[in-house]
C-alpha beads as a LAMMPS data file, in Angstrom:
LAMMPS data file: protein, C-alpha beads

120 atoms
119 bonds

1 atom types
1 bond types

-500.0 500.0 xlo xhi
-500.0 500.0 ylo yhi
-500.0 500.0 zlo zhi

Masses

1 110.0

Atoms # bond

1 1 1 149.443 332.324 -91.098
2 1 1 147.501 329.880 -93.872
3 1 1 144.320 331.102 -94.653
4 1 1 141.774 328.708 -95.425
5 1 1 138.686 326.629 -94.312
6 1 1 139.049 324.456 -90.639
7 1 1 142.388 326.690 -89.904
8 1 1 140.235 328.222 -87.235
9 1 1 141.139 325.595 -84.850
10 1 1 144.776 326.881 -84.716
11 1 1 143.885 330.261 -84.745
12 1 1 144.770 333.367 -81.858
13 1 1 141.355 334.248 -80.243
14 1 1 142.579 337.709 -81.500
15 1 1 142.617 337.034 -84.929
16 1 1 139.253 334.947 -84.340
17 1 1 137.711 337.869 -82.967
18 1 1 139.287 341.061 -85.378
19 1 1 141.520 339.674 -87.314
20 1 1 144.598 341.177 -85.647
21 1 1 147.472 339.447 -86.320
22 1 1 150.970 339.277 -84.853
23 1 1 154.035 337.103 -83.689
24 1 1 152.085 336.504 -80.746
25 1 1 149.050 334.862 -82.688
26 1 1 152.104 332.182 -83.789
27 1 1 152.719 331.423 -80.753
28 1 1 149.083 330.445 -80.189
29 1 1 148.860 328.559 -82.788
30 1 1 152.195 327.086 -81.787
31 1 1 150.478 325.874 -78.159
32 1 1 147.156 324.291 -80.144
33 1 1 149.929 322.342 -81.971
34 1 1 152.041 321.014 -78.706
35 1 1 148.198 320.165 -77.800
36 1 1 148.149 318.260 -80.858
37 1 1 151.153 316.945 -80.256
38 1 1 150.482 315.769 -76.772
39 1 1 146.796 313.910 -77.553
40 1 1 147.622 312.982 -81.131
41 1 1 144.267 314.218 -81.349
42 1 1 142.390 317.285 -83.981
43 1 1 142.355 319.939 -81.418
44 1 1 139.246 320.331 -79.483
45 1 1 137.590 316.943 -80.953
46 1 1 137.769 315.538 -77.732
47 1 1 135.458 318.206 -75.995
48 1 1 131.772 317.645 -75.285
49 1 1 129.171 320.217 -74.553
50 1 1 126.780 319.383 -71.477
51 1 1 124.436 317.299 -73.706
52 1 1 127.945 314.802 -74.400
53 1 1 127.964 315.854 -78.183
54 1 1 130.888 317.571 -79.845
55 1 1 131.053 321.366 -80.183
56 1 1 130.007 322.578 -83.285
57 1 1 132.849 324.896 -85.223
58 1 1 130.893 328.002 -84.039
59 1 1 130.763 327.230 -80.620
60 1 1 134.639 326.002 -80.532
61 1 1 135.294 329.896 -81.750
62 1 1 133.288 331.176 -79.983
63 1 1 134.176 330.036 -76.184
64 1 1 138.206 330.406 -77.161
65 1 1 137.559 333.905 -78.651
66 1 1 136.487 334.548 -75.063
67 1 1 139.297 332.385 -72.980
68 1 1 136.595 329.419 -72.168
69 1 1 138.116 327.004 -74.354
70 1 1 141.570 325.382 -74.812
71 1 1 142.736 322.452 -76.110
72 1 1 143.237 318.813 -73.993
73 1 1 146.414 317.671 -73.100
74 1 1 146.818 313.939 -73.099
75 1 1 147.079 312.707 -69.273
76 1 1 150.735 311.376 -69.067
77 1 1 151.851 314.686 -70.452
78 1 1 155.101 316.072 -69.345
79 1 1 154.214 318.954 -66.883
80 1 1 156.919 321.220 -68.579
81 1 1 155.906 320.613 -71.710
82 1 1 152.083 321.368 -71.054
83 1 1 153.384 324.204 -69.080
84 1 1 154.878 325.467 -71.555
85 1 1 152.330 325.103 -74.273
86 1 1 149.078 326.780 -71.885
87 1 1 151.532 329.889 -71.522
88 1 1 151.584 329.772 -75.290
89 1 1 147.166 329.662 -75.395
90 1 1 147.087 332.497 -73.005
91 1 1 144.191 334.830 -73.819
92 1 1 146.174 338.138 -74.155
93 1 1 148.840 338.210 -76.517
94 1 1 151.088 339.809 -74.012
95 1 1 151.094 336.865 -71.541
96 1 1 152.664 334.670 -74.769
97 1 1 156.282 333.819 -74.326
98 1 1 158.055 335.068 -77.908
99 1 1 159.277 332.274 -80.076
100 1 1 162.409 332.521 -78.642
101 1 1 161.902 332.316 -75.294
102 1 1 159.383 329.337 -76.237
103 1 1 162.517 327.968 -78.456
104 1 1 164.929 328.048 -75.792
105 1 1 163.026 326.366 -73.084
106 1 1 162.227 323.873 -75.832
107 1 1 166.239 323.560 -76.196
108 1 1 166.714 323.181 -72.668
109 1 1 164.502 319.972 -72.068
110 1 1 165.553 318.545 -75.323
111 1 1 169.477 319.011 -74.434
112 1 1 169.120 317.737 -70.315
113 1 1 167.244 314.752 -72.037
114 1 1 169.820 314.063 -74.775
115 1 1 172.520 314.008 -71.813
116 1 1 170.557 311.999 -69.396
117 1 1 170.602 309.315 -72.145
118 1 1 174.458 310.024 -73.450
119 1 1 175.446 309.035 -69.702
120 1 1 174.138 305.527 -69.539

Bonds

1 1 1 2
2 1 2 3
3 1 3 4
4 1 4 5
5 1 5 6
6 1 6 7
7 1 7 8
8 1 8 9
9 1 9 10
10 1 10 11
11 1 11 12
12 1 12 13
13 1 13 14
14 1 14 15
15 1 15 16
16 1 16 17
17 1 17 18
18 1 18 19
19 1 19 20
20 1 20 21
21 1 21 22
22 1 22 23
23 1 23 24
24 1 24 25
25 1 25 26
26 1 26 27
27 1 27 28
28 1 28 29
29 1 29 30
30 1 30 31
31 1 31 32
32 1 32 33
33 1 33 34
34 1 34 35
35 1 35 36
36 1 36 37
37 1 37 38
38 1 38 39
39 1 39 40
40 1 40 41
41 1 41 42
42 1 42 43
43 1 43 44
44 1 44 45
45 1 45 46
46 1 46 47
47 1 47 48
48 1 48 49
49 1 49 50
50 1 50 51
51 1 51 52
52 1 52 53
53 1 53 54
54 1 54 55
55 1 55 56
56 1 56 57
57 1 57 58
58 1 58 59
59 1 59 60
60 1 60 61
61 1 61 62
62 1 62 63
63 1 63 64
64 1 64 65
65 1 65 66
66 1 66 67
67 1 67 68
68 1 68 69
69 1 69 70
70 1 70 71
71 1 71 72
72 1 72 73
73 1 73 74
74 1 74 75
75 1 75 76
76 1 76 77
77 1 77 78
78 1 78 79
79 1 79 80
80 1 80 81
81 1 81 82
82 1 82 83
83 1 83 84
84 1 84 85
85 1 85 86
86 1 86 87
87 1 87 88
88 1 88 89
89 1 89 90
90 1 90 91
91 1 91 92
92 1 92 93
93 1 93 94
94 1 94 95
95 1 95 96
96 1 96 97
97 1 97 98
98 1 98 99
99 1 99 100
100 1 100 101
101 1 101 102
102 1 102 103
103 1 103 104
104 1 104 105
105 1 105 106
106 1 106 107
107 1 107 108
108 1 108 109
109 1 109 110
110 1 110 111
111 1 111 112
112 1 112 113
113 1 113 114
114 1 114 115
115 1 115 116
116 1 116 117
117 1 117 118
118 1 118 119
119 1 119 120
């Protein structure tokens, strides 16, 4: 994990909330990133509180410390992949999938796709 100012946005709600850290606060991060990925977006910019402004840094750590808060996935979005990535920003660390099983179904789109386009 990089420590440093603004990493928070990446962070596990875990680590937000006591600093525990473990493989499964990677894979966190990892979802926030296929979020990223998906909006081409800062994660979370795209929120608005009920007043239509942004969240403020305090109140984006806050709500996901708690589970009220996850990142946007852009609209035409593959269902697997944001499938895939909201099992990765599940609140308890034990509901993550472990980098390899979030590697291998990964592999498995990537490969069907990569044949799909080999047989035209």
């Amino acid at each position: 994990m990089t420590a440093g100012i603004g990493t928070y946005r990446w962070m596990a709600p875990e680590v937000l909330l006591d600093g525990h850290y473990t493989e499964k606060a990677d894979i966190f991060s990892f979802g926030v990133i296929l979020a990223e990925l998906s909006t081409e977006l800062v994660p979370y910019s795209d929120l608005r509180n009920g007043a239509g402004n942004a969240f403020t840094d305090t109140a984006i750590m806050a709500k996901v410390m708690i589970g009220q808060l996850q990142p946007s996935f852009a609209p035409d979005c593959p269902a697997w992949f944001a499938t895939l990535a909201k099992e990765c920003l599940a609140l308890s660390p034990t509901a993550r999938p472990s980098a390899m099983q979030a590697a291998y179904r990964l592999r498995l789109h990537v490969e069907s796709n990569t044949r799909c386009i080999n047989s035209y």
